[in-house]
C-alpha positions as CSV (number, residue, x, y, z in Angstrom):
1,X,114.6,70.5,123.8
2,X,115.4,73.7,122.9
3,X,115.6,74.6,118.7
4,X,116.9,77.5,117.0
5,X,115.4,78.3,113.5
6,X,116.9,81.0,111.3
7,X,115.5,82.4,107.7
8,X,118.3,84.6,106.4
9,X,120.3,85.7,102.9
10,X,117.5,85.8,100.5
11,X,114.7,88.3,102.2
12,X,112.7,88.5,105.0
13,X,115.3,86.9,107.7
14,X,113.7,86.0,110.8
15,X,114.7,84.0,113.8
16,X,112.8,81.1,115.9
17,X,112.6,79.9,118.6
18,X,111.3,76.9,120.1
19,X,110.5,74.7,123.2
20,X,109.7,70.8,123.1
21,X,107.7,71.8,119.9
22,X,105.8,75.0,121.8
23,X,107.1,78.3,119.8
24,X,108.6,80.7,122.6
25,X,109.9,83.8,120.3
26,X,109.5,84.7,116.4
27,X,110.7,88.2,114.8
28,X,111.7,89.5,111.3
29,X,115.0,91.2,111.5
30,X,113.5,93.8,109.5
31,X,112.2,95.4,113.0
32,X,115.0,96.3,114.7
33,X,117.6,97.2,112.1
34,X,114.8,99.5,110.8
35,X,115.4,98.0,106.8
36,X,112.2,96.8,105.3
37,X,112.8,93.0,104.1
38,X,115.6,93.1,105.4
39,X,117.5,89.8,104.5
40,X,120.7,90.0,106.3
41,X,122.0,87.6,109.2
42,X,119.0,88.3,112.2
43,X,121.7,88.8,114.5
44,X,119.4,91.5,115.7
45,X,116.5,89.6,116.2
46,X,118.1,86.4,117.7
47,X,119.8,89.3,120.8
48,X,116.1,90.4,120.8
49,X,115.3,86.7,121.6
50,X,117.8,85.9,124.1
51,X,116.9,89.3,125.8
52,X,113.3,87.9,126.2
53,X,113.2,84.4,126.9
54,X,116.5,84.6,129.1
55,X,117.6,81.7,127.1
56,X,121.3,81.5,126.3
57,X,123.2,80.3,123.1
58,X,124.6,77.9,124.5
59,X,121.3,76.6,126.1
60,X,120.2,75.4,122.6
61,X,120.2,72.0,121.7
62,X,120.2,72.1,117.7
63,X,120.3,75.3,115.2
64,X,118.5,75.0,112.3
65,X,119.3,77.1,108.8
66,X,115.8,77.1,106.7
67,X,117.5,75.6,103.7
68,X,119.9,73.4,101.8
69,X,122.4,76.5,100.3
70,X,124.6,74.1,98.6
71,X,121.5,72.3,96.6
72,X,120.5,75.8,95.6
73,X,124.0,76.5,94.8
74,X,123.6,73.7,92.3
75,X,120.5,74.8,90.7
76,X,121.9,77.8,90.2
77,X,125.2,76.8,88.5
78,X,123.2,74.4,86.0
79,X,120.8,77.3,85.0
80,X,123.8,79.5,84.1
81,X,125.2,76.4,82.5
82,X,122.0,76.3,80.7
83,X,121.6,79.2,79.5
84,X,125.7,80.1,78.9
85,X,126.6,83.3,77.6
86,X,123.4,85.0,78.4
87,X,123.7,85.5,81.8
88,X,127.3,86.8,82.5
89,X,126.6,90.0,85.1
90,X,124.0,88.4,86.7
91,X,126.1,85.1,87.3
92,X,128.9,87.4,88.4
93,X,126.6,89.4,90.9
94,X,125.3,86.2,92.1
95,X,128.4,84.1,93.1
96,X,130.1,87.6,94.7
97,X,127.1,87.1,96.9
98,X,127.6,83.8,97.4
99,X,131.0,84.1,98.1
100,X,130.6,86.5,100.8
101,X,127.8,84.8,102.9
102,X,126.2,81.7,101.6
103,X,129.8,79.5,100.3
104,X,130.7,79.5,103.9
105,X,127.3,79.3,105.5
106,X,128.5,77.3,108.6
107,X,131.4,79.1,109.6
108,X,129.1,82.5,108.6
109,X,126.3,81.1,111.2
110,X,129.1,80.2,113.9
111,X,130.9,83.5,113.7
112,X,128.1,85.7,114.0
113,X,126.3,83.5,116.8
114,X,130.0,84.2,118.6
115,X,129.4,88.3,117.8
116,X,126.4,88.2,119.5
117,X,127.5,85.9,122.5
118,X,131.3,85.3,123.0
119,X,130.6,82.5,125.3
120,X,129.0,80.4,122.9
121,X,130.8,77.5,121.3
122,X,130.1,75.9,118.4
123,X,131.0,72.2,119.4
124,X,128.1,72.7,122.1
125,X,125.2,73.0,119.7
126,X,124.1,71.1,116.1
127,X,124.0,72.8,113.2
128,X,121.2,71.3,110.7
129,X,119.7,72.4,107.4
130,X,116.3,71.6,106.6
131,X,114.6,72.0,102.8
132,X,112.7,75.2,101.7
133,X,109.9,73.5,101.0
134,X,109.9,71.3,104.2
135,X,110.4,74.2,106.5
136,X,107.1,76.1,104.5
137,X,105.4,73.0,105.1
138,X,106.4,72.3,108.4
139,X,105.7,76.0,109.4
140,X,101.8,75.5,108.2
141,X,101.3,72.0,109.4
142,X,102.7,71.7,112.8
143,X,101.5,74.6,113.8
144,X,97.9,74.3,112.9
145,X,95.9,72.6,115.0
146,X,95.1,69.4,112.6
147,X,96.3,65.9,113.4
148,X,96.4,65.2,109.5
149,X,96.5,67.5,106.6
150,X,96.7,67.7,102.8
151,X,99.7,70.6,102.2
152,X,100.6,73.2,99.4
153,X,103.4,74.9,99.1
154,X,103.8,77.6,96.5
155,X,106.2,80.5,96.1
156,X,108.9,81.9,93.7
157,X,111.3,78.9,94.4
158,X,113.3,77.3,97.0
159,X,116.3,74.6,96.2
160,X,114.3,73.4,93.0
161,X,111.0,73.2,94.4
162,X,108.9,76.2,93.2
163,X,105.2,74.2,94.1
164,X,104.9,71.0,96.7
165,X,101.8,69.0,97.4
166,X,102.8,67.0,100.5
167,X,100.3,65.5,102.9
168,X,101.2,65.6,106.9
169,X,100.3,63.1,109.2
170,X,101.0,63.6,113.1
171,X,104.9,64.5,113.8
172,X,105.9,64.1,109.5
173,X,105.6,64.7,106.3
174,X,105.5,63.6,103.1
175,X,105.8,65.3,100.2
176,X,103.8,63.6,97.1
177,X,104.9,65.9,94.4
178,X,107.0,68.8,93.0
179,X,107.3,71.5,90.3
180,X,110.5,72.6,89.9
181,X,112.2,75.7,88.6
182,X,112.6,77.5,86.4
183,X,108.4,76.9,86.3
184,X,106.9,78.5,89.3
185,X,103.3,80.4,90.3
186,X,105.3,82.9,92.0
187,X,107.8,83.7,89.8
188,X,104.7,84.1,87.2
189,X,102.9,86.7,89.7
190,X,106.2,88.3,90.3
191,X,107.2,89.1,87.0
192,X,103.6,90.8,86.9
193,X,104.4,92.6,89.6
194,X,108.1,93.6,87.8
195,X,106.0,95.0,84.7
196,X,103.8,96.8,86.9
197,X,106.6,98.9,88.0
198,X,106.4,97.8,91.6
199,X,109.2,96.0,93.5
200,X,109.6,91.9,93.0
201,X,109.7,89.9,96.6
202,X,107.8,92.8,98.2
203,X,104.8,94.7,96.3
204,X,103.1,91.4,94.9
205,X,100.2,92.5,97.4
206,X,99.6,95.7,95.2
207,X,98.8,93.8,92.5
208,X,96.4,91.8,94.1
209,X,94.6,94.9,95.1
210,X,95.0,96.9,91.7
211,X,93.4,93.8,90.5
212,X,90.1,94.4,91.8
213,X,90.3,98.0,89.6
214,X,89.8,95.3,86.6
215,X,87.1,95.2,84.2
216,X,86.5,91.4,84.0
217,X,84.3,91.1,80.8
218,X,86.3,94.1,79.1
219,X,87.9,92.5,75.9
220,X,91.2,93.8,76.7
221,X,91.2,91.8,80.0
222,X,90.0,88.7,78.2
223,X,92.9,89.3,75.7
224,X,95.3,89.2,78.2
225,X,94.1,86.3,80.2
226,X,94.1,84.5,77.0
227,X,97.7,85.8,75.6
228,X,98.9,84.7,79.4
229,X,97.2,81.2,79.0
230,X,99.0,80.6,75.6
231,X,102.2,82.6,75.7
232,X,103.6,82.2,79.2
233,X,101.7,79.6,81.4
234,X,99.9,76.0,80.0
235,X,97.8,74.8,83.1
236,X,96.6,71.6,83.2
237,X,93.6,70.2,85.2
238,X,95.4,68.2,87.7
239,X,97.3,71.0,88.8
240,X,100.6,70.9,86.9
241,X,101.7,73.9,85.0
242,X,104.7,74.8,82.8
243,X,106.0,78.6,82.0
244,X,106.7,79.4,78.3
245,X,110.5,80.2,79.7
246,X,111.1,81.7,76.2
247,X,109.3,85.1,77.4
248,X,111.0,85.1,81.0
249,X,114.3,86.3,81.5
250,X,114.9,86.1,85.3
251,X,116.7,82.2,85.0
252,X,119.4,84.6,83.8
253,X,119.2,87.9,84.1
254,X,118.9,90.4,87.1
255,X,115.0,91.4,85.5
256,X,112.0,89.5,85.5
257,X,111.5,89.3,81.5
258,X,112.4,91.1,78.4
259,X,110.2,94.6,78.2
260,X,110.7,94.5,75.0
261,X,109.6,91.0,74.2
262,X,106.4,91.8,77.1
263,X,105.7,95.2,75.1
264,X,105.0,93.2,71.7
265,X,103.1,90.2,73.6
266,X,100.5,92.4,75.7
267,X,100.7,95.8,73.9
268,X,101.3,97.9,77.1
269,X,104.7,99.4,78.0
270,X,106.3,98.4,81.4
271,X,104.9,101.0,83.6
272,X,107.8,103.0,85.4
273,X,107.8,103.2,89.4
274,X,106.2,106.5,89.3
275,X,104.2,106.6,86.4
276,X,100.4,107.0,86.9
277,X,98.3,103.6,86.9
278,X,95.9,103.4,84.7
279,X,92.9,101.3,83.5
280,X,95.2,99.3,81.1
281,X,97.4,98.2,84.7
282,X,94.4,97.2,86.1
283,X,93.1,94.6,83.8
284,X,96.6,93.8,83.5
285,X,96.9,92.6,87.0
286,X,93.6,91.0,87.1
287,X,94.2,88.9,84.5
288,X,97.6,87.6,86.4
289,X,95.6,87.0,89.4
290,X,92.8,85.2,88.2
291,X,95.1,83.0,86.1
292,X,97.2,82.1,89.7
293,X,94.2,81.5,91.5
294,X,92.4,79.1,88.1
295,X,96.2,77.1,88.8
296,X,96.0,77.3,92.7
297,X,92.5,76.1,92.7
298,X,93.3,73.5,90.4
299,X,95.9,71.9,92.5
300,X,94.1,72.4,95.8
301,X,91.7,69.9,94.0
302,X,94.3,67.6,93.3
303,X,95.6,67.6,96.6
304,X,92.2,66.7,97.8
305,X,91.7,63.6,95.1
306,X,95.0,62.4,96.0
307,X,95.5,62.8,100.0
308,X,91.3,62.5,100.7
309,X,92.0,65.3,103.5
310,X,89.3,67.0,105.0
311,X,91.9,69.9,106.3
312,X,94.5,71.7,104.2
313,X,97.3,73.7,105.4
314,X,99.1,76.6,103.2
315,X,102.6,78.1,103.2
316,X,105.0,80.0,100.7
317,X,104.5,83.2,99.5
318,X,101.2,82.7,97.6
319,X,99.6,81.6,100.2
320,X,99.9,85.2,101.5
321,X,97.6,86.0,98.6
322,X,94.1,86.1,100.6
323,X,92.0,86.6,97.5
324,X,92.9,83.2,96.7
325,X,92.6,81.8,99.9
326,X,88.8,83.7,100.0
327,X,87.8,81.8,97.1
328,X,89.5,78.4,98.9
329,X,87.6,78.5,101.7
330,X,84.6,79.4,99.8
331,X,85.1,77.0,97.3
332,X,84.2,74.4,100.3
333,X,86.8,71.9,98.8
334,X,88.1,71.5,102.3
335,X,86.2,71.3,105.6
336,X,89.2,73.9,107.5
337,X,92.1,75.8,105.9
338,X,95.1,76.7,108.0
339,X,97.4,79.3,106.7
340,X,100.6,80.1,108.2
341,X,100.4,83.9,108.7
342,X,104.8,84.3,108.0
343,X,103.7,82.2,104.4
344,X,107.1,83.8,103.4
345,X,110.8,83.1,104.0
346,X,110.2,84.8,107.6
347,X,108.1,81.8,108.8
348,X,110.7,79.2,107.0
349,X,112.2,80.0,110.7
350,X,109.4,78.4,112.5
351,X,109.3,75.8,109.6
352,X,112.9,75.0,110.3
353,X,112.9,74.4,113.8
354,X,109.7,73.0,114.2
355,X,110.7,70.3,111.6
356,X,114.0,69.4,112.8
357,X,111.7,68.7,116.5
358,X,109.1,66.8,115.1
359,X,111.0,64.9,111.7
360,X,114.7,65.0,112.2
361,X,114.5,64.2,116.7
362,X,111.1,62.4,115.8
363,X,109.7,64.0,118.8
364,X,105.6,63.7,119.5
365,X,103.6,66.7,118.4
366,X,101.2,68.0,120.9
367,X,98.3,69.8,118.9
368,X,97.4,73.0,120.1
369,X,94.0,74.4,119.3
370,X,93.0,76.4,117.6
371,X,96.8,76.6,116.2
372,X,99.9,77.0,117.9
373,X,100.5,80.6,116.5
374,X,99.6,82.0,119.6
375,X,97.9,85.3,117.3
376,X,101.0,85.6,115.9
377,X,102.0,87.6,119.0
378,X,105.4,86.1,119.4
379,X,107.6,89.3,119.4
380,X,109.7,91.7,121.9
381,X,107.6,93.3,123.9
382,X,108.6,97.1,126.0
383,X,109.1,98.1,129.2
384,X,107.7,100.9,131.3
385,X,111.0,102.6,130.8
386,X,110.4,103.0,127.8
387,X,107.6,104.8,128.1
388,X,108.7,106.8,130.4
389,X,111.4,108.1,128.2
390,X,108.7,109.2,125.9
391,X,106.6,111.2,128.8
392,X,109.8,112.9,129.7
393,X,110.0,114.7,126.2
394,X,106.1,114.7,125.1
395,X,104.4,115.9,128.7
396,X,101.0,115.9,126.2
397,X,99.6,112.6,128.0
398,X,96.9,111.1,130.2
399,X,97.6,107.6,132.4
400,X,94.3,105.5,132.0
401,X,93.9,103.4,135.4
402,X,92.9,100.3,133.9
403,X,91.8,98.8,130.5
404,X,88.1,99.5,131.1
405,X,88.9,103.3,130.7
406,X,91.8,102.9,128.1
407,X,89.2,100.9,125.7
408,X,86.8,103.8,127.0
409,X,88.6,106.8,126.0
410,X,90.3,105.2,122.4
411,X,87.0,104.0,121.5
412,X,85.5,107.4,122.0
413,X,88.4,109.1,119.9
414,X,88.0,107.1,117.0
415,X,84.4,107.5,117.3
416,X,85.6,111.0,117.2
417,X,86.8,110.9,113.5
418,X,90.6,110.6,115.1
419,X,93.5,108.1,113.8
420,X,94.9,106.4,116.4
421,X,98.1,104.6,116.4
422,X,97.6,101.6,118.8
423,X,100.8,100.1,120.8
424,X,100.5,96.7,123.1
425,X,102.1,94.1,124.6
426,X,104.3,91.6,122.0
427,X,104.8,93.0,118.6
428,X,103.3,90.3,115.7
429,X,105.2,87.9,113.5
430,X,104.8,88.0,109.8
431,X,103.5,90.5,107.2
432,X,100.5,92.1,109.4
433,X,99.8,94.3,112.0
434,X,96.8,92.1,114.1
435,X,95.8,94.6,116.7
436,X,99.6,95.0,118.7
437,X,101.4,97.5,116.4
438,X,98.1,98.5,114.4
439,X,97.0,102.4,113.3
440,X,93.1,102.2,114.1
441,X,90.4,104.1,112.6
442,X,86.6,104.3,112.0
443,X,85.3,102.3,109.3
444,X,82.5,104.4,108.7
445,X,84.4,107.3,108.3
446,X,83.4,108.1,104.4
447,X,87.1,109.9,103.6
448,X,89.2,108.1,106.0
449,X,90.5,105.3,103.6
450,X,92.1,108.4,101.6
451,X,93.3,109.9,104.8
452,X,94.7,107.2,105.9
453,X,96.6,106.4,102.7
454,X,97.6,109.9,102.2
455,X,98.3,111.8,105.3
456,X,98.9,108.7,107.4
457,X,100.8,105.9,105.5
458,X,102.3,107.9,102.6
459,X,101.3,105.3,99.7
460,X,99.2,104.6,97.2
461,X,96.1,105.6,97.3
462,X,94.3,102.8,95.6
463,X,95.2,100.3,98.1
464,X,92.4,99.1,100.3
465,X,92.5,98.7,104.5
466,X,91.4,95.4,106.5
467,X,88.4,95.5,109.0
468,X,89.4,93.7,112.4
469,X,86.0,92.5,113.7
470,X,84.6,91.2,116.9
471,X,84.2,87.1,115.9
472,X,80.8,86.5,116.8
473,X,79.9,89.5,114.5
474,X,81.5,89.0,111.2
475,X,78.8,87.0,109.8
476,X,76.6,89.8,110.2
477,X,78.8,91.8,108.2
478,X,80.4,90.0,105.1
479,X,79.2,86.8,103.3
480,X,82.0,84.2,105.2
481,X,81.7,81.2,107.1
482,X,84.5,80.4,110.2
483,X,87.0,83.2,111.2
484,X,90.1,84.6,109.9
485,X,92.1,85.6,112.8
486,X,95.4,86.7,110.5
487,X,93.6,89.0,108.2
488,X,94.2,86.4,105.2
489,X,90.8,86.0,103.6
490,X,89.2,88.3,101.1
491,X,85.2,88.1,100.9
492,X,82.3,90.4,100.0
493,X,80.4,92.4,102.2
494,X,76.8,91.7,102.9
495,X,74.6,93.0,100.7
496,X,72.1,94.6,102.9
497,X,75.3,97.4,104.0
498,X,76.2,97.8,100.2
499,X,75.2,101.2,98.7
500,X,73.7,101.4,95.0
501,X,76.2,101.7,92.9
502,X,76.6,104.6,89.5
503,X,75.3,103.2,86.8
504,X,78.6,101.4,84.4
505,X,80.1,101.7,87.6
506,X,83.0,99.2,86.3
507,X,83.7,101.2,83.4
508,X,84.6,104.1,85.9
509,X,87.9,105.5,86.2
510,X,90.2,104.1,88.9
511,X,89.6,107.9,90.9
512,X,85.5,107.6,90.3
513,X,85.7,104.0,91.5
514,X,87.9,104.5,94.6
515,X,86.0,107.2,96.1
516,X,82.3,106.1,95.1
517,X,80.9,105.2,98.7
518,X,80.1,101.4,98.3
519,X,79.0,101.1,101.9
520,X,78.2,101.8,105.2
521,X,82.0,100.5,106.3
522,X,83.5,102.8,103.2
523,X,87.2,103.1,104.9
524,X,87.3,99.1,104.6
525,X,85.1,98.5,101.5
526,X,87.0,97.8,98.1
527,X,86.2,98.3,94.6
528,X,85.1,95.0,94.2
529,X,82.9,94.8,97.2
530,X,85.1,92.9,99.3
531,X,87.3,93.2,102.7
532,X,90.4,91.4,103.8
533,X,88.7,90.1,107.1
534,X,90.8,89.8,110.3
535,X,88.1,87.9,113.3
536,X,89.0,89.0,117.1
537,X,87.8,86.7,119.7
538,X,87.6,87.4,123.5
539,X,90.4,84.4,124.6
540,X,92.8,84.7,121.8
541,X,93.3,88.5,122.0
542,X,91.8,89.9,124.7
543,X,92.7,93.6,124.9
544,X,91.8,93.9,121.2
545,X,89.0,92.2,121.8
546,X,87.7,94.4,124.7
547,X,88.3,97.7,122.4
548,X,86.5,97.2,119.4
549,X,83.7,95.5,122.3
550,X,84.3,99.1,123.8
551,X,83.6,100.8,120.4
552,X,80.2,98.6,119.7
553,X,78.6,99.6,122.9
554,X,79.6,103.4,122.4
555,X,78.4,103.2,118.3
556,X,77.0,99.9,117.5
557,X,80.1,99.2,114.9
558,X,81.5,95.8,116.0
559,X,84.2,96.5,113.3
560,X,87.5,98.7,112.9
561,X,89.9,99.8,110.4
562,X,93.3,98.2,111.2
563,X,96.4,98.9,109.4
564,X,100.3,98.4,110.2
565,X,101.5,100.7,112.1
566,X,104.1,102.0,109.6
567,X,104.9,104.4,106.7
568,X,105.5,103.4,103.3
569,X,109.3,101.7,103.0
570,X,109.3,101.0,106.3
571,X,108.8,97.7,108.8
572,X,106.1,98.1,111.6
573,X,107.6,99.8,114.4
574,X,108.8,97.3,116.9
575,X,109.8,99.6,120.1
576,X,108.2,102.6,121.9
577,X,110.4,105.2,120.4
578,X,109.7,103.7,116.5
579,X,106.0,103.8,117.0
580,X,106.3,107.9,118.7
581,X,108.1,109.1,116.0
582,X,106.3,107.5,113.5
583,X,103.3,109.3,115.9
584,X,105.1,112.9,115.6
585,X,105.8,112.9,111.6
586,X,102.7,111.7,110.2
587,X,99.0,112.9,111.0
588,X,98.1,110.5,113.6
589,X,95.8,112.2,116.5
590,X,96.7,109.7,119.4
591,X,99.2,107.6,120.4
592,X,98.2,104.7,122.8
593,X,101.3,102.4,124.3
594,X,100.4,100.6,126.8
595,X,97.9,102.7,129.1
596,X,99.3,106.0,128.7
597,X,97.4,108.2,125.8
598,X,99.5,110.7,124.3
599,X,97.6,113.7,121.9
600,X,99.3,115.8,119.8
């Protein structure tokens, strides 16, 4: 049985498809119409898919939209209703939306599955709508590799769910309960993320990195944690929260809350998109995080008094936070975390299809170990042609005749100091880059994480860069248990590699603190000690595997910067010609697709 899932109209649209329950393709539209988030129909990615798997539209057995629009369209008309007069643009802007693409979802579907194949009727194949919070759900459970599992789901909001604790149990699920909107742990972070003058729905991972700038004992920060804790969010110690919705504006307005009302609870001005951060933004974002992760801790530990699970599986766009998910799998609460690496509205795709399989055709699951994610490597590959293309223009290049020497010669040039921008086989699904479309670098490179930033990615230069490491070394370098093969969990770095720190260290300036050497792996070493860890094994990724194996030998490093291969504002490059001219107008050194090596 073949099973169409499609994420679309809100952001991050993604397509999925699957197999009698085995995922066969998975890609964000974002990646071929070049638009970052990009949340329009994936008519892109679902031609992408076709091309790839050979499998027509008219081959599918059931299509699968991610959510219920008409439920949504409810809670959206009783806010307004709610809330009547405030509200009147943003209602307006709203239903024009709706009216173009989501009033007429079906026939919307239909038509622009006919643009992309004119044989395909819509009599042939099932068109079915699954929850938001199911498909989040789904996405984590079925395809982790647990026969039963305690499930949260938290993000900004779905229908009306914004947070579900559901337990899964072979081919269901069952959700247990539900916080509804307008309160919602995402929203919270996200209206953090508004004030902090970065973009809602895509920079909430900036704040979770300018957090660690914070000064946790500084009164200021304690101030705020507390004026957060009594103004906007009453946690309680089962889980539940409620927002203060007097100091949000978002159930009706087209911002996150009222600056002014903001300005006169925390004292600090909404930072503009270009204004300088400073020391005030940084407690200000740590006090947001560690408030979400004292709420998602708190209901992890309901989840495990109520379900008894040993195993937990995450989804939603928290779950994306991997400072939280650090301190989960720390926290030893549960025996094995799974996190679905597309925890956003991209993996409601998988969610989708894989639910309307297992729950709506009650089909068998088949548990594939260690998950069925397959590394996340479920994209469009490239052709030699391709390549060749490139070598026609750009005759700068040397043909490696196997991998041996490929993993030989890259090692030995980012040994060499150079930035290497690393092309193979299928391009990943979700969020990060995991060693297929990845820019690679030397973690003990003591100004690299400022090159990089600067002269290679274009953006910010506070924000930190994961270490992908061999598997059977990561123990031997940070203070973790089990693996992380998605780059989702944050945890310190031993203490043996750590360099002594200047004396007040945290009351340093954001500058001082960022370019202090705090190790002996500085290009992946944050402020606060700590690395978001992605583990490489041998059968899971072998190519991968076999360069940063390559690198150990030549250096003894079992460890390398990896980073998206992208600028800022833009997706990760999904064909050859993306990824060279990304290559040609930054200051990468190298260029490595497939086993040709192209130099500057």
């Amino acid at each position: 049985m073949k099973i169409l899932g499609i994420s679309a109209y809100y952001h991050d649209a993604a397509v999925c498809l699957t197999e009698n329950g085995k995922i066969l393709f998975a890609a964000q539209e974002e990646r071929y119409s070049r638009i970052k988030n990009d949340a329009s129909f994936p008519g892109k990615a679902i031609a992408a898919c076709m091309e790839y798997t050979g499998i027509r539209l008219q081959d599918v057995d059931a299509i699968v939209y991610y959510e219920k629009p008409f439920l949504k369209l409810e809670r959206l008309l009783h806010t307004y209703l709610m809330h009547a007069p405030k509200g009147l643009r943003s209602f307006v802007q709203a239903m024009q939306v709706w009216s173009k693409e989501k009033l007429f979802i079906k026939q919307n579907i239909y038509s622009a599955l006919k643009d992309i194949d004119d044989s395909f009727q819509k009599k042939q194949v099932a068109l079915l709508f699954s929850e938001h919070h199911l498909s989040h759900a789904a996405s984590a459970f079925f395809c982790s590799g647990f026969t039963e599992a305690a499930i949260l789901t938290t993000d900004g909001v779905g229908e009306y769910a914004t947070t579900s604790l559901a337990q899964g149990c072979r081919n269901n699920i069952t959700t247990l309960r539900e916080i509804h909107f307008p309160h919602s742990l995402g929203l919270l972070y996200s209206a953090a993320t508004y004030y902090l003058g970065f973009k809602v729905n895509s920079d909430e991972y900036k704040v979770m990195g300018l957090a660690a700038y914070g000064q946790p004992e500084h009164p200021e920060t304690q101030e705020y944690i507390r004026i957060i804790e009594k103004d906007l969010i009453h946690i309680h110690e089962d889980g539940s929260y409620k927002l203060i919705t007097d100091h949000f504006t978002y159930m009706h307005a087209l911002r996150m809350v009222d600056d002014k009302v903001w300005l006169q609870l925390f004292g600090l001005q909404k930072r503009a998109t270009e204004e300088p951060l400073t020391q005030q933004h940084c407690n200000f974002a740590y006090a947001f995080q560690k408030v979400t992760e004292k709420a998602v801790l708190l209901l992890c530990k309901e989840l495990k008094r109520i379900t008894s699970s040993e195993y937990l599986c995450l989804a939603g766009g928290v779950a994306l936070n991997s400072v939280i998910n650090g301190i989960l799998k720390d926290s030893g609460l549960f025996k094995e975390i799974f996190i679905q690496p597309a925890g956003g509205d991209a993996g409601g795709a998988i969610g989708a299809a894989l639910a309307a399989y297992h729950i709506h055709f009650k089909q068998e699951r088949t548990i594939i170990l260690p998950d069925a994610m397959q590394n996340s490597l479920l994209g469009s590959a490239f052709s030699p042609d391709e390549v060749a293309v490139i070598q026609q223009s750009h005759p700068q290049f040397y043909l490696c005749a196997d991998e041996q020497e490929l993993c030989e010669k890259t090692a030995r040039h980012i040994a060499e100091g150079k930035v290497i921008g690393w092309f193979q086989g299928r391009m990943e699904f979700g969020p990060r880059a995991l060693g297929n479309r990845s820019i690679l670098a030397d973690a003990r490179h003591p100004e690299m994480q400022k090159h990089l930033n600067l002269a290679i990615k274009n953006r910010e230069s506070f924000r930190p860069f994961a270490p992908a490491v061999l598997e059977e070394d990561v123990q031997a370098y940070f203070e973790m248990t089990g693996t992380s093969p998605y780059m989702l969990q944050v945890h310190p770095i031993k203490k043996e590699y750590r360099c002594p720190l200047p004396e007040h260290y945290t009351d340093l300036s954001m500058n001082e603190k960022l370019y202090t050497i705090k190790s002996a792996f500085p290009a992946v070493t944050h402020v606060d000690m700590s690395a978001r860890i992605q583990t490489v094994n041998q059968s899971q990724h072998p190519l991968f595997y076999q360069l940063i194996y390559t690198f150990k030998q030549q250096t003894g490093c079992g460890m390398l910067v990896n980073t998206s291969f992208n600028v800022k504002d833009e997706p990760i490059v999904c064909t050859p010609a993306d990824a060279y001219q990304c290559f040609i107008k930054t200051g990468m050194d190298v260029l490595v697709i497939g086993n040709c090596i192209f130099y500057k």
